[in-house]
Structures are given as C-alpha cells and as structure tokens.
C-alpha positions in Angstrom: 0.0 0.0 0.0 1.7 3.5 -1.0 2.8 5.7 2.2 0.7 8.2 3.6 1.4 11.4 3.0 -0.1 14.2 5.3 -0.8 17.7 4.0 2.3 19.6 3.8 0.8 23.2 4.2 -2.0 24.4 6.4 -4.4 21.8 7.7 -7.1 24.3 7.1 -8.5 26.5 4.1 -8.0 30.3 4.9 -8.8 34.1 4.1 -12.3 35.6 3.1 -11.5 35.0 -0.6 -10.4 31.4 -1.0 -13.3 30.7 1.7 -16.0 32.4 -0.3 -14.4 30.7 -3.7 -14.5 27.6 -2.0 -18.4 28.1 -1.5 -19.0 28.8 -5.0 -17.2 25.8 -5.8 -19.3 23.4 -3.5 -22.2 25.3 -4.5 -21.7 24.1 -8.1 -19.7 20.8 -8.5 -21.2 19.5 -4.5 -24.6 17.6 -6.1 -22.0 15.5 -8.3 -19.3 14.7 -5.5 -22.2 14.7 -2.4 -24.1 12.2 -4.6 -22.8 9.2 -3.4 -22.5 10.4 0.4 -25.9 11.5 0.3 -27.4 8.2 -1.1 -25.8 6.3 1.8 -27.4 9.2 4.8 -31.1 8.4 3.0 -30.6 4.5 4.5 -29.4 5.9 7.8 -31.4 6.3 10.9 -32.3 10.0 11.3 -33.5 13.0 13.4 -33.0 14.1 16.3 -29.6 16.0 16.9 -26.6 16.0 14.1 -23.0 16.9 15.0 -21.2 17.6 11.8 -17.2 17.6 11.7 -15.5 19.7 9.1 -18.8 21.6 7.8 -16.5 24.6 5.8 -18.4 26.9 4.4 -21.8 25.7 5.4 -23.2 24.2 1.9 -23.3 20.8 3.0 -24.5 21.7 6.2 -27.8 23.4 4.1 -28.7 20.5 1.8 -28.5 18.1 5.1 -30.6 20.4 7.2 -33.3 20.8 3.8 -33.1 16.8 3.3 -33.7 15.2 6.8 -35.1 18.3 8.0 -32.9 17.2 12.1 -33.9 19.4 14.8 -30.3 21.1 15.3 -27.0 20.7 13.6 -24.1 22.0 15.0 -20.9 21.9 12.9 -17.4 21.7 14.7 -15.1 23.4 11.9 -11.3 24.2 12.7 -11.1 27.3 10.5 -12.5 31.1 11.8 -12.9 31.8 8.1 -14.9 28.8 7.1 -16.7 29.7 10.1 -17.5 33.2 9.0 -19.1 32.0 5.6 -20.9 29.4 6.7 -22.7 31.4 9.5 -23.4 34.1 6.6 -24.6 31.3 4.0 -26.8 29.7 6.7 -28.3 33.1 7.9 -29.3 33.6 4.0 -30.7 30.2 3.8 -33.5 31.1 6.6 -31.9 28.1 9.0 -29.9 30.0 12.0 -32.5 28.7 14.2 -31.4 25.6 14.0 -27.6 25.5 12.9 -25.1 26.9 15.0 -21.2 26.3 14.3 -18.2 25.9 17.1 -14.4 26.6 16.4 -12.3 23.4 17.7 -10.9 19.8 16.6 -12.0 16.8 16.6 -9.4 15.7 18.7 -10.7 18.0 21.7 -12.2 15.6 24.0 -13.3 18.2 26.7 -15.0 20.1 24.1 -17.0 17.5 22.1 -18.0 16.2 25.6 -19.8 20.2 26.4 -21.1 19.7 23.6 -23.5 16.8 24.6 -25.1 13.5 22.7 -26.3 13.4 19.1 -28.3 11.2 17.4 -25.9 11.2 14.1 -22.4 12.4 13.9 -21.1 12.8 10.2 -18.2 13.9 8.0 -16.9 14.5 4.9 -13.6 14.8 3.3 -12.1 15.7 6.9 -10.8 13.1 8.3 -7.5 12.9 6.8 -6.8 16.2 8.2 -7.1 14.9 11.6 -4.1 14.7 13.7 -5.4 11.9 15.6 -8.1 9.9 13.8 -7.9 7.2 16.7 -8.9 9.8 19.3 -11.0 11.3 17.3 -13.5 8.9 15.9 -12.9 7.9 19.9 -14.5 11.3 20.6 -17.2 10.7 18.1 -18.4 7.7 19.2 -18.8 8.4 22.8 -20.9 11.2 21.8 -23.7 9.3 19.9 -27.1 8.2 21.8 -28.0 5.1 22.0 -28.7 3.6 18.7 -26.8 6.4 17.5 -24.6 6.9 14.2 -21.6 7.6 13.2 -20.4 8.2 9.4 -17.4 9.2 7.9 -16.9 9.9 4.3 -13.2 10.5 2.4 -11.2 9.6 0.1 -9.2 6.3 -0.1 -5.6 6.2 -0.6 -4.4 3.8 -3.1 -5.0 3.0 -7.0 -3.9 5.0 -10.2 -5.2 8.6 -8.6 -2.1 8.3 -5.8 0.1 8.4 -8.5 -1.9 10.6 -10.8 -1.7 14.3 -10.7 -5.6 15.4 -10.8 -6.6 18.5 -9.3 -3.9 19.4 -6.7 -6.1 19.9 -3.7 -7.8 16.4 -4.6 -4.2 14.7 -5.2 -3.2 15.7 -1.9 -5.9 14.7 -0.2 -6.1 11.0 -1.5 -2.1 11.1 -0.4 -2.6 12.3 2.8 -6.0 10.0 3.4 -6.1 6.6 5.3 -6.8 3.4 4.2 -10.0 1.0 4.9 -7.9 -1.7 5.9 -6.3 1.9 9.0 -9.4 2.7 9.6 -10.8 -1.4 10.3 -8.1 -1.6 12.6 -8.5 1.7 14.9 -11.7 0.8 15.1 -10.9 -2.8 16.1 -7.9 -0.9 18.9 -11.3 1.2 20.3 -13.4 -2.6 20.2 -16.0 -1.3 18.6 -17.8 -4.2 16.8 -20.3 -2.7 14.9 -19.1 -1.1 11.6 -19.5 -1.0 7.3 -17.0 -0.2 5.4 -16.9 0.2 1.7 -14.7 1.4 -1.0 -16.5 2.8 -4.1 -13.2 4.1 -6.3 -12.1 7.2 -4.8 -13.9 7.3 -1.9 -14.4 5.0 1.3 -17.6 5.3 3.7 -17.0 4.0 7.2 -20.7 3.6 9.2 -21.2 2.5 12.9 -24.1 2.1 14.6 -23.8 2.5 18.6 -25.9 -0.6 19.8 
C-alpha cells in the first residue's frame, strides 16, 4: 500500500476570498461529489440531533438540514474563516434557528464532551486532516445516543489517482487520506464491533451504529 502522505501546508483553508471561492465551488460541482455520500445518509437512521465535523463553508450543512429536516446541527469546523461564511450562508438560507457552528478539533475531548449526545455524527472529506483519527473517531463515538450513528466519508488512498496528478487539492488529499484496511483496525484498537466499510473508487464510507 503507498505511504501516507499528510498535507504539507495548512491543515485548514483560509482568508475571506479562498473561503468564499470555495463556496462557490461546493455550490456548483457538491450535487456530483455529495451524490454518493448523500445516497448512503437516506438509508441511515435519522433525526434528532446532528453533529457535523469539518462543515466549511456551510453548503453541505444546508442540503442536510433541507433533506432530513434534524432538529439542530451544530458543525465543529477548525477554521475562523470557514466559520464566518458558513454562518453568513446559513443566515441567507432562513436556517440560524437551528444551525449553529463551534471553532475546535476533533481531537478536543473536553469540548466534544460540552457539547453533549447526538443522534448522528457525520463527516466529509475531513478526516485525513485529523491529527489523531484514533482519538477522534474515539470522541465521536462516545458522543452518539444510543442507537446512534456515526459516518465518515473520504477519500481512499491507493489506485492509479495516488500516483496521478488530478486536481492538486484532490491529489493531496487521496495522499494524505487513510486506508479501509487503517481505519478497520483503529476501530478494532477502540473494540468497537459494529461497523460498514466500503470502498467505491475514490472514496471510502465507514458507518457505525452505537448498539
């Protein structure tokens, strides 16, 4: 399997501009590269309250709260910028009521414990930033309810595309992503039993259900 390789610059997206282009960006490719997450959250257990990590600028955070319609989201994002749009973007989407976004990482335990249980805990494209994905999908899990969920969504290292220089910020990110056979055995270290994983080309989904 080809080496990891982390993100060499910041771990975050940053500055007003490359935020707000970043929007405009999810805005119009997001339906084509949300399609496949989105088709696996229909089948999931739902409502209630959502915890999402890495949320950016807020469009993801919109069509979730339009399509399942939770009673609150609240979406833990590690960049002030991102932060900034997405409160913007969500404020002109009519939903403030029921979003509300928190600077940290995933990694925080104290803080994802303040912020209490949720009913489904997602993510997308985030979690090969994490410093830590052991304690952090840790975190994660201990916050779900019972009967709670837990999905995580990136890309998989590995095949042609590790090698092949696509889009720079997607090249990177398949370099710096982990493996299904990494992730099977962090959760096997943290003994959690009940788990799907799946690899659909350049993605991975990894689903667990909190008995």
């Amino acid at each position: 399997m080809p080496k990891r390789i982390p993100h060499s610059d910041n771990k975050v997206i940053s500055g007003e501009k490359t935020t707000r282009n970043y929007l405009e960006m999810q805005k119009k490719f997001g339906k084509f590269y949300f399609k496949d997450f989105l088709a696996k959250f229909d089948k999931l257990s739902k409502g209630g309250r959502f915890l999402e990590i890495g949320p950016g600028p807020g469009y993801q955070t919109a069509v979730i709260a339009e399509r399942y319609k939770p009673d609150e989201i609240t979406g833990l994002e590690y960049s002030t910028d991102m932060i900034n749009v997405a409160e913007e973007y969500i404020l002109k989407k009519g939903m403030y009521n029921k979003v509300k976004f928190i600077n940290g990482a995933v990694e925080n335990t104290q803080l994802i414990k303040r912020l209490g249980k949720f009913d489904v805990v997602y993510s997308t494209f985030s979690l090969h930033h994490w410093t830590d994905p052991l304690l952090g999908i840790q975190n994660l899990f201990n916050c779900l309810n019972e009967k709670g969920v837990l999905y995580l969504y990136d890309f998989h290292r590995g095949g042609i595309f590790y090698y092949l220089k696509i889009k720079r910020g997607v090249w990177e990110s398949i370099r710096a992503s982990y493996t299904i056979e990494e992730i099977e055995n962090i959760l096997k270290k943290l003994n959690i039993q009940s788990y799907e994983l799946e690899r659909k080309g350049l993605y991975k989904s990894c689903i667990v259900k909190r008995s």
